[in-house]
Backbone as CSV, one residue per row, in Angstrom:
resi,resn,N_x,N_y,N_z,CA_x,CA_y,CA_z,C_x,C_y,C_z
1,UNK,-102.418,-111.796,-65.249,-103.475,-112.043,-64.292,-103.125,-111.478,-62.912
2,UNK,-102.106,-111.547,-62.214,-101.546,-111.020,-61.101,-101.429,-109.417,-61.234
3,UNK,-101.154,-108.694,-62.187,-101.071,-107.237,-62.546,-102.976,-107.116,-62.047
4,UNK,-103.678,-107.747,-62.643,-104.736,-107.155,-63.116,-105.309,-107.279,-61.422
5,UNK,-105.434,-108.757,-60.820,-105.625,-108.757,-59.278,-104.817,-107.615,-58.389
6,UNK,-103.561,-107.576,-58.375,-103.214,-106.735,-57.203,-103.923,-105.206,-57.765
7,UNK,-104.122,-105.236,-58.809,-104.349,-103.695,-59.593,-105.895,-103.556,-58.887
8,UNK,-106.845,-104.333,-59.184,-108.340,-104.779,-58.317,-107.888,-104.194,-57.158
9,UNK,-106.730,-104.665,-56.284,-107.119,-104.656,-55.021,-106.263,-103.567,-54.236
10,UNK,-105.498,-103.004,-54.793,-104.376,-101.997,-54.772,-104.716,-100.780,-54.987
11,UNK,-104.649,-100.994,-56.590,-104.391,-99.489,-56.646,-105.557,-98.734,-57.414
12,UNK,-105.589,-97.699,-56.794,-106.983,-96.215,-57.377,-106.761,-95.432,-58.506
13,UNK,-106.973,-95.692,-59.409,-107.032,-94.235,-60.510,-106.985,-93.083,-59.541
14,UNK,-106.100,-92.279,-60.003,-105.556,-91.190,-59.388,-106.739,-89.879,-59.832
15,UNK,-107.892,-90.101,-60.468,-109.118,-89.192,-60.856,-109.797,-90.069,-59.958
16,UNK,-109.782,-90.907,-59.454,-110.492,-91.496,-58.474,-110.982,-90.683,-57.443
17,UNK,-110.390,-90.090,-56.545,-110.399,-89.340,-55.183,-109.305,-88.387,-55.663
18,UNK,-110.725,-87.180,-56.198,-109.778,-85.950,-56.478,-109.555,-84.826,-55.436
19,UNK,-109.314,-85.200,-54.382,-108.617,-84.109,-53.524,-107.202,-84.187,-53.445
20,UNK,-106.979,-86.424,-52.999,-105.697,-86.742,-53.324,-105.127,-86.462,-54.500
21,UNK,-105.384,-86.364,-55.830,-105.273,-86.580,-56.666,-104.210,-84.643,-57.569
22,UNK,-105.278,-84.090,-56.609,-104.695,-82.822,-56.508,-103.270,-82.281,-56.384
23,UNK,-103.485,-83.158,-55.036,-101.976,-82.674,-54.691,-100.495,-83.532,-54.955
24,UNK,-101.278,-84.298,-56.082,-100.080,-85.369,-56.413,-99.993,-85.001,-57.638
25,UNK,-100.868,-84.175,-58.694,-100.259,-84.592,-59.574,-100.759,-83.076,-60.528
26,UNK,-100.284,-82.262,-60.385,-99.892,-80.882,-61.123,-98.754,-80.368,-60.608
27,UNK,-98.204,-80.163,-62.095,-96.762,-79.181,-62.308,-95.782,-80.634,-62.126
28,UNK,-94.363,-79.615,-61.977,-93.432,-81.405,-61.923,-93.693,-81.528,-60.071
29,UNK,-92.948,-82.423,-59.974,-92.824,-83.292,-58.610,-92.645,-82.283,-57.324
30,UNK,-91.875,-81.343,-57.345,-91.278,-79.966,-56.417,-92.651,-79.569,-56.279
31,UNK,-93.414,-78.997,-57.816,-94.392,-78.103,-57.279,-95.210,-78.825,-56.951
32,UNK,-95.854,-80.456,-57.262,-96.533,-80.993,-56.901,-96.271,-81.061,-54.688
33,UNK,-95.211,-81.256,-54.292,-94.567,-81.719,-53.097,-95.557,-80.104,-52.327
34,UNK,-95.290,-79.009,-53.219,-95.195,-77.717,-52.624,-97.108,-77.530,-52.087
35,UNK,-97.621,-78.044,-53.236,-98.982,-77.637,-53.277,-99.495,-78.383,-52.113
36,UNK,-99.119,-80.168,-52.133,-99.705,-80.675,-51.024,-99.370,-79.957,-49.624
37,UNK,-98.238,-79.494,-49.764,-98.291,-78.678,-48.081,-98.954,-77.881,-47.993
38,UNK,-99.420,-76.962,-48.712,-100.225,-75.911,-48.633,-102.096,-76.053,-48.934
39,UNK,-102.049,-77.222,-49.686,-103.520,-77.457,-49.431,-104.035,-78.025,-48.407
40,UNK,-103.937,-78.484,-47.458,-103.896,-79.108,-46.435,-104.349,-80.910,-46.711
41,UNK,-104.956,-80.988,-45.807,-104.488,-82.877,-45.484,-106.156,-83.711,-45.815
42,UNK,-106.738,-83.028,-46.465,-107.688,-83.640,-45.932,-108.448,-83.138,-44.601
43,UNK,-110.423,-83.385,-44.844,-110.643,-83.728,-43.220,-111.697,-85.321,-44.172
44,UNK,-111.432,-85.843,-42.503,-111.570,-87.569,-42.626,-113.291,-87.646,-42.968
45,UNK,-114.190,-86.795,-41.887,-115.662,-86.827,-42.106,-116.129,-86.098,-43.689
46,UNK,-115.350,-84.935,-44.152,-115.840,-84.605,-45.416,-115.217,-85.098,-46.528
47,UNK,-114.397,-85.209,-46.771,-113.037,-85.745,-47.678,-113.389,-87.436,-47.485
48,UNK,-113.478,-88.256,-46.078,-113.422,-89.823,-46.302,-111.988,-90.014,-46.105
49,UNK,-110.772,-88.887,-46.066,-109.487,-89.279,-45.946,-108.466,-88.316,-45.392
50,UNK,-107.967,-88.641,-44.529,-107.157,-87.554,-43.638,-105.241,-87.700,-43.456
51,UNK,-104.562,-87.097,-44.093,-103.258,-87.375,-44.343,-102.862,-87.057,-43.211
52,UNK,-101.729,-88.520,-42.768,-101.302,-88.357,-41.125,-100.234,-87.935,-41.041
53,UNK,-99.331,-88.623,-42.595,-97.936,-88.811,-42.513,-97.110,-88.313,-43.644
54,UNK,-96.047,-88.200,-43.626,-95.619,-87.427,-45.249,-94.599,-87.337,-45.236
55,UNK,-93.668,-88.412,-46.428,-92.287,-88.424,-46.559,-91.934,-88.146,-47.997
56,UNK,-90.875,-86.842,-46.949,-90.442,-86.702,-48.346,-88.995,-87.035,-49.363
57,UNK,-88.964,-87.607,-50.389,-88.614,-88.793,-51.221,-87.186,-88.255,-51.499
58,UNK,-85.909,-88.435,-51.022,-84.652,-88.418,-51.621,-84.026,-89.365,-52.636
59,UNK,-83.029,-89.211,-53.348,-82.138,-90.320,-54.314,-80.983,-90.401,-53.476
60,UNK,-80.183,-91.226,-53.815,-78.544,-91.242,-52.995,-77.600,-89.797,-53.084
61,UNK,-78.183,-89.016,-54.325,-77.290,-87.897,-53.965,-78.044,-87.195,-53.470
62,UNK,-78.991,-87.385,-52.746,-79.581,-86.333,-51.804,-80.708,-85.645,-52.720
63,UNK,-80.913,-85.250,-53.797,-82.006,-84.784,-54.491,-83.548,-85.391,-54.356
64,UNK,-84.166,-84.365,-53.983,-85.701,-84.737,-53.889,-86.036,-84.823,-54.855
65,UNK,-86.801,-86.200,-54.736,-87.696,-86.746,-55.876,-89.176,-86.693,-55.629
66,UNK,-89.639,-86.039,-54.612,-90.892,-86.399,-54.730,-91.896,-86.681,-53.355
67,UNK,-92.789,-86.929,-53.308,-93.428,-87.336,-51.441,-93.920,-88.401,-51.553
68,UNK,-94.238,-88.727,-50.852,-95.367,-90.117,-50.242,-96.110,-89.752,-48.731
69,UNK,-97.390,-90.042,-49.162,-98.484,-89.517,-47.744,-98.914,-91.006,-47.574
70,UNK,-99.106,-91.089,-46.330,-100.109,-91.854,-45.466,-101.315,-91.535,-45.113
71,UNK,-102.382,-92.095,-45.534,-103.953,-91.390,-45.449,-104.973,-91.575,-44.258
72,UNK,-104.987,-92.095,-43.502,-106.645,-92.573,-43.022,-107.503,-92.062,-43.383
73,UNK,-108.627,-93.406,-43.822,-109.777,-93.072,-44.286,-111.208,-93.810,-43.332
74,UNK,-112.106,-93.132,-44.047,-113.543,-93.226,-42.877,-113.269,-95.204,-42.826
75,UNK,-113.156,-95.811,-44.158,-113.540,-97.427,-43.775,-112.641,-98.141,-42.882
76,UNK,-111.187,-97.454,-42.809,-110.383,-98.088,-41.772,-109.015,-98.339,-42.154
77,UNK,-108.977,-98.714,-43.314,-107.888,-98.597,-44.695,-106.972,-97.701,-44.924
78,UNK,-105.831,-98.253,-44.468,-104.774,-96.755,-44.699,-104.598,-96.877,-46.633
79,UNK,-104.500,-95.906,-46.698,-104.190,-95.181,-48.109,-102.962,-95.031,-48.385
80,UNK,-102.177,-95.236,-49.012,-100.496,-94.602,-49.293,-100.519,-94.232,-50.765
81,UNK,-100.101,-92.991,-50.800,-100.060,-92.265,-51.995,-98.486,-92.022,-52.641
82,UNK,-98.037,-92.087,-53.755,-96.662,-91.822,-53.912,-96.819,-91.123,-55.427
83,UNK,-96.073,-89.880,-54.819,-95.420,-89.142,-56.087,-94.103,-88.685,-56.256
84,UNK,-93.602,-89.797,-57.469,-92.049,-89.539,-57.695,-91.463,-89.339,-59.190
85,UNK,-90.578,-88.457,-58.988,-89.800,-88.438,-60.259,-88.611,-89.092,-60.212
86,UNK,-88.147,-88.787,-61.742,-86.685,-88.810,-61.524,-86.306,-90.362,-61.398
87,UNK,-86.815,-91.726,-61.452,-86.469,-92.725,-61.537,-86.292,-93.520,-62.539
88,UNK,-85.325,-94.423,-62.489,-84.940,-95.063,-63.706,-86.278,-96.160,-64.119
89,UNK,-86.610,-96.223,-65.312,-87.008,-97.095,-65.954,-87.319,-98.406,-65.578
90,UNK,-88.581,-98.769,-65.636,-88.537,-100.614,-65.230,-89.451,-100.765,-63.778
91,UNK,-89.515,-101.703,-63.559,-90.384,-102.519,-62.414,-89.007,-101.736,-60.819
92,UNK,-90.301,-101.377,-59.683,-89.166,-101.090,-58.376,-90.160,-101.779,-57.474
93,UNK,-89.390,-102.408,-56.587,-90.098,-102.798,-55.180,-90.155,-101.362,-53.842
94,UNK,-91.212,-101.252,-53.714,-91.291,-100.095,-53.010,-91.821,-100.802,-51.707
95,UNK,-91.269,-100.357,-50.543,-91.720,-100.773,-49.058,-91.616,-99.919,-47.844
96,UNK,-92.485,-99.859,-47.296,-92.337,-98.839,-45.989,-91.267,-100.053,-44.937
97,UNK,-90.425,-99.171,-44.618,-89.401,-99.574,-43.851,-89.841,-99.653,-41.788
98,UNK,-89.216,-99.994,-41.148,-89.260,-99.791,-39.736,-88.834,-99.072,-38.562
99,UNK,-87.741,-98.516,-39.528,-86.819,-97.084,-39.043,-86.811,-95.916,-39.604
100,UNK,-87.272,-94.758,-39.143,-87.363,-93.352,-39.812,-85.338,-93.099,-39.676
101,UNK,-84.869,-93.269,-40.562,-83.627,-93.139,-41.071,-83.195,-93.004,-42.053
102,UNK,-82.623,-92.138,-43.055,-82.329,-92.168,-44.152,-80.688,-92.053,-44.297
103,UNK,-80.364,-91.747,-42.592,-78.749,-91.626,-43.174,-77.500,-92.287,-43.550
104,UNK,-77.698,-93.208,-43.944,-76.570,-93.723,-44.527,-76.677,-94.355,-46.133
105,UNK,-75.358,-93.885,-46.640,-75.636,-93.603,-47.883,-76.214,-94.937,-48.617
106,UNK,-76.428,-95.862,-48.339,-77.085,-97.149,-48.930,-78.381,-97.332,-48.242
107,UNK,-78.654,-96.147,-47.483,-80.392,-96.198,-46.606,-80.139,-97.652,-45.908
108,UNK,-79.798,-98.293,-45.713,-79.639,-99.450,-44.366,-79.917,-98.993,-43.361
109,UNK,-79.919,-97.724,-42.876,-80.208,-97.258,-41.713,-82.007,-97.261,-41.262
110,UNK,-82.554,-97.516,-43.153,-84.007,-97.413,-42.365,-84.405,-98.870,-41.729
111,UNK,-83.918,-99.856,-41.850,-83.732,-101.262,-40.953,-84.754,-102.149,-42.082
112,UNK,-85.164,-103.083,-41.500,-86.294,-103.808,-42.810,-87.346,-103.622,-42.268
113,UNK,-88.506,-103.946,-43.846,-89.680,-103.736,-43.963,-90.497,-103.991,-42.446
114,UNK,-91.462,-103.042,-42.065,-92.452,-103.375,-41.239,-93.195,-104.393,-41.128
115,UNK,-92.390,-105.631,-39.903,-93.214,-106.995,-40.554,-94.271,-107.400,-40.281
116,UNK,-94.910,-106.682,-39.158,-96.111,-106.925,-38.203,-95.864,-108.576,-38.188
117,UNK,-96.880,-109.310,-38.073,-97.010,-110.864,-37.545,-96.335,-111.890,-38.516
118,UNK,-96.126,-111.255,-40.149,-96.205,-112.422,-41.528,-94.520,-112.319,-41.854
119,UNK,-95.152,-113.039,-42.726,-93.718,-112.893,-43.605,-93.959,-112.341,-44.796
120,UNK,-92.677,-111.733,-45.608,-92.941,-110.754,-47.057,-93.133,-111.301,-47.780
121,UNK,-94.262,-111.129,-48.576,-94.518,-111.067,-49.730,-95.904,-112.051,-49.714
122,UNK,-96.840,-111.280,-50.959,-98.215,-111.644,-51.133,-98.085,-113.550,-51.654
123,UNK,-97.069,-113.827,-51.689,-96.937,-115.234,-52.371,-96.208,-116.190,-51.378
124,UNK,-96.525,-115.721,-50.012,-95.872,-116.044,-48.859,-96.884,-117.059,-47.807
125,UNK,-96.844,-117.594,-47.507,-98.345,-118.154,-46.828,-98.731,-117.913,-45.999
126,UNK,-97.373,-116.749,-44.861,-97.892,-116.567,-44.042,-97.577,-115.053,-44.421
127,UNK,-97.822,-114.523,-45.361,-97.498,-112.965,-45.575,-98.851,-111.959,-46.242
128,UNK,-98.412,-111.203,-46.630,-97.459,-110.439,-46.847,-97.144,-109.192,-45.254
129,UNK,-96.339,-108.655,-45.052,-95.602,-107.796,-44.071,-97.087,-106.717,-44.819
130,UNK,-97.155,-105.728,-43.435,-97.542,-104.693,-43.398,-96.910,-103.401,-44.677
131,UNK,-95.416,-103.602,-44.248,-94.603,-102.487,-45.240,-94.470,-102.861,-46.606
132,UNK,-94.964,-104.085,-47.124,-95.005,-104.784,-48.288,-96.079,-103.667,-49.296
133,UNK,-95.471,-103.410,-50.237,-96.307,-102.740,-51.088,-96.281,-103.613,-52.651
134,UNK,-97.417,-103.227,-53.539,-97.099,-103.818,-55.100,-95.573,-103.358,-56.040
135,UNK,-95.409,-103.863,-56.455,-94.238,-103.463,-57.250,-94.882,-101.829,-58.224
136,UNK,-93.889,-101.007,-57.944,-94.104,-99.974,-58.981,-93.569,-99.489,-60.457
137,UNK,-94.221,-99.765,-61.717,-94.186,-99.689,-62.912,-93.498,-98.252,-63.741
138,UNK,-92.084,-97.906,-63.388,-91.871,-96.803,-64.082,-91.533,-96.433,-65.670
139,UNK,-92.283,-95.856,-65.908,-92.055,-95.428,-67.383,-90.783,-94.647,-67.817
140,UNK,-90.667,-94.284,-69.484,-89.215,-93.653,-69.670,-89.427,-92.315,-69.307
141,UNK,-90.588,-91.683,-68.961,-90.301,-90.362,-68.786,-89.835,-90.295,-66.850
142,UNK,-89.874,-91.470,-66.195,-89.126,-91.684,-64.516,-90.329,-91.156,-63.804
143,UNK,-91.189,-90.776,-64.074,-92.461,-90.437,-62.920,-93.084,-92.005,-62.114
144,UNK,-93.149,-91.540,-61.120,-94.347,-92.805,-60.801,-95.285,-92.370,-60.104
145,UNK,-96.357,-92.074,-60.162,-97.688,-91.683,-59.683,-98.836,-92.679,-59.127
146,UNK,-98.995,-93.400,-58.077,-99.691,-94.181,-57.847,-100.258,-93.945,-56.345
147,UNK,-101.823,-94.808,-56.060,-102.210,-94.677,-55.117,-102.537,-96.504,-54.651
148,UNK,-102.378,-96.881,-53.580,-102.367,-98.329,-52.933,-103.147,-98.565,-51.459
149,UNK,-104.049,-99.190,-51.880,-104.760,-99.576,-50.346,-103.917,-100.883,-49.940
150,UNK,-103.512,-100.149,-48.263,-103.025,-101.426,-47.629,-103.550,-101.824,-45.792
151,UNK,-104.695,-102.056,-46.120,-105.637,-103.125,-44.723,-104.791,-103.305,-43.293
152,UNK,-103.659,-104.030,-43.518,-102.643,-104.490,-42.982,-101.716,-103.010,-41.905
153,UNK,-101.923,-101.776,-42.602,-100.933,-101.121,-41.675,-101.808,-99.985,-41.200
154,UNK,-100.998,-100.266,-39.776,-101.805,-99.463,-38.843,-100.828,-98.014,-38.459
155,UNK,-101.049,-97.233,-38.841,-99.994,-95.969,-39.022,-100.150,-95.650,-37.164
156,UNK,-100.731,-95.198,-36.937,-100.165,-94.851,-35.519,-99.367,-95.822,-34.968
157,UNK,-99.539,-96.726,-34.894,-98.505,-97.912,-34.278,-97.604,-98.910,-35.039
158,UNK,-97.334,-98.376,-36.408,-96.211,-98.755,-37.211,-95.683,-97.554,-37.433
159,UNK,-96.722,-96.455,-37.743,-95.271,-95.411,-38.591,-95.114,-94.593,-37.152
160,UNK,-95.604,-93.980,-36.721,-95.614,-92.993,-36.053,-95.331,-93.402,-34.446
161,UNK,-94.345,-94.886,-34.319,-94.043,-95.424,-33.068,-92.790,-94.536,-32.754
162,UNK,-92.010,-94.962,-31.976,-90.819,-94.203,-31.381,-89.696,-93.808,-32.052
163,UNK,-89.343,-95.343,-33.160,-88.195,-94.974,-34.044,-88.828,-94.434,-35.707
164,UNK,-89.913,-94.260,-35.417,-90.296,-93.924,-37.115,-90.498,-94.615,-37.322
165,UNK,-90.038,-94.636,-39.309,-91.222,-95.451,-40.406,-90.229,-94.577,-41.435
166,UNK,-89.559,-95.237,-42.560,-89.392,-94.761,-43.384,-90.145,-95.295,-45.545
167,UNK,-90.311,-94.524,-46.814,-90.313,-95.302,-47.381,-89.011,-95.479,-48.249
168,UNK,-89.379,-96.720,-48.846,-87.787,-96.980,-49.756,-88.325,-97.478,-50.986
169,UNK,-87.799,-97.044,-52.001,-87.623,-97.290,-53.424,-86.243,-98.304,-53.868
170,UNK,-86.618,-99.415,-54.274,-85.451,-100.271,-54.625,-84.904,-100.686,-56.183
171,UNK,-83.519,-100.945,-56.404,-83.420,-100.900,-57.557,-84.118,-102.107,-58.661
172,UNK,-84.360,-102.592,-58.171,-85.428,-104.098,-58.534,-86.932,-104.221,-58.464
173,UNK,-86.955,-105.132,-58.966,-88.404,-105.698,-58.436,-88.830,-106.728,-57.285
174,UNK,-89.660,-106.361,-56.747,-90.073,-107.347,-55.477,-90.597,-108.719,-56.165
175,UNK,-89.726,-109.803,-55.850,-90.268,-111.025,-56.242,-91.798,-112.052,-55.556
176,UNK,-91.929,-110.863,-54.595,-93.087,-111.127,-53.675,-92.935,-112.742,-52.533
177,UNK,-91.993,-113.717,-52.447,-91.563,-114.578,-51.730,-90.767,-114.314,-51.141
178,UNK,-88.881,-114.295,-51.613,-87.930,-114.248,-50.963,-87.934,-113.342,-49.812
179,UNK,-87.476,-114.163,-48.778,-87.134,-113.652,-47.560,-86.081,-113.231,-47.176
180,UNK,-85.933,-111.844,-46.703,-86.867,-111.242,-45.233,-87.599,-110.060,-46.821
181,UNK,-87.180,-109.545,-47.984,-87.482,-108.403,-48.395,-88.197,-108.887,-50.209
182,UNK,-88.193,-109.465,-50.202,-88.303,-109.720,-51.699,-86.950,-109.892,-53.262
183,UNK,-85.714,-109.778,-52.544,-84.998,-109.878,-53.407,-84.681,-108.932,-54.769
184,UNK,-85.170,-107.458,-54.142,-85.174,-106.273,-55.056,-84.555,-105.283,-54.865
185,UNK,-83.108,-105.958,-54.988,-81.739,-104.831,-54.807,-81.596,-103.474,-54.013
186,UNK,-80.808,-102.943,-54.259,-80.234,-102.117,-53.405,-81.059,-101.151,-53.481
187,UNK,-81.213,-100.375,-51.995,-82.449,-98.931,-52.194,-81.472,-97.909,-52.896
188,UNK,-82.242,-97.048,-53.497,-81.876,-96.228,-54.642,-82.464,-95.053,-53.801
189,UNK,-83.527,-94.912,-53.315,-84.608,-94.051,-52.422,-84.689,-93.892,-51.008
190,UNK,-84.958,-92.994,-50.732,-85.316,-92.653,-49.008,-86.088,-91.662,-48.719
191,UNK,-86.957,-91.917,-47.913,-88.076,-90.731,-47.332,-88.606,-91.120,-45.760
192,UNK,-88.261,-90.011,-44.912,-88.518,-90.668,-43.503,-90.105,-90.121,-43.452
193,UNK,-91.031,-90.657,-42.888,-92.326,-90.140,-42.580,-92.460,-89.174,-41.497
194,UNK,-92.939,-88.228,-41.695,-93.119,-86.974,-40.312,-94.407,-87.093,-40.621
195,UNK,-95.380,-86.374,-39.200,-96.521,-86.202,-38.999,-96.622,-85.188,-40.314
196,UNK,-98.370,-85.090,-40.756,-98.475,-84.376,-41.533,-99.121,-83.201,-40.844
């Protein structure tokens, strides 16, 4: 029942909005990464969605896995799009972080989730955090392809403030309560957000 709600309220079939959809998901992950730079971003009045932000996705040994965009769209709703390879198997807590940092080799450097006013997690009473995202479902072939509406974050003045905005891929699952992060192990992932 909770899959099927956050799924309602989350996440888009990726044939949904085929412009995004484009640039996430032909060829593997590289050429997918390659095409979105070159198709451009969206425009917000014809498209409905305009890519602001765009990180792109490392593992601990430094290998790119993949991007993640930040969207604005005409209703007000930031969009976050993620295309990744290369990950292990199983449920990951994925969260936009508060520090554009990726350097240190356990990503600690990107600081914790973006908390705006709440506390983490959708099962929180006074939550969920802005950088709080749904847990992401990876299959055995390690892709994860998903798109997530999140109300809550305001990209010019979370991602694109002074110290950045990074995202992180964790080795767990987000239990959606425990505090400050959800209790979903060590980041495995790093991607700092740059303007798009």
């Amino acid at each position: 029942m909770l899959r099927t709600f956050l799924g309602s309220l989350s996440i888009v079939a990726l044939t949904g909005l085929p412009a995004i959809a484009e640039q996430h998901t032909s060829g593997d992950q590289q050429d997918s990464a390659e095409a979105q730079q070159s198709e451009g971003s969206g425009d917000l009045q014809g498209d409905g969605f305009q890519t602001v932000a765009r990180a792109a996705v490392s593992d601990r040994e430094g290998n790119q896995i993949g991007t993640v965009t930040l969207n604005e769209t005409l209703s007000g709703t930031s969009l976050v799009v993620v295309a990744l390879s290369d990950l292990p198997e199983g449920s990951h807590g994925i969260h936009l972080h508060e520090t554009g940092d990726c350097s240190a080799d356990d990503f600690t450097s990107a600081g914790g989730h973006i908390p705006g006013d709440a506390e983490h997690g959708v099962f929180a009473e006074n939550g969920p955090h802005p950088g709080d995202l749904p847990n992401a479902v990876v299959d055995s072939s390690g892709d994860l392809n998903a798109e997530y509406f999140n109300p809550r974050l305001e990209i010019e003045n979370m991602i694109m403030d002074d110290d950045g905005a990074a995202f992180i891929v964790h080795a767990g699952a987000d239990d959606y309560m425990s505090q400050p992060a959800g209790d979903s192990g060590d980041r495995i992932a790093c991607g700092v957000f740059e303007p798009a």
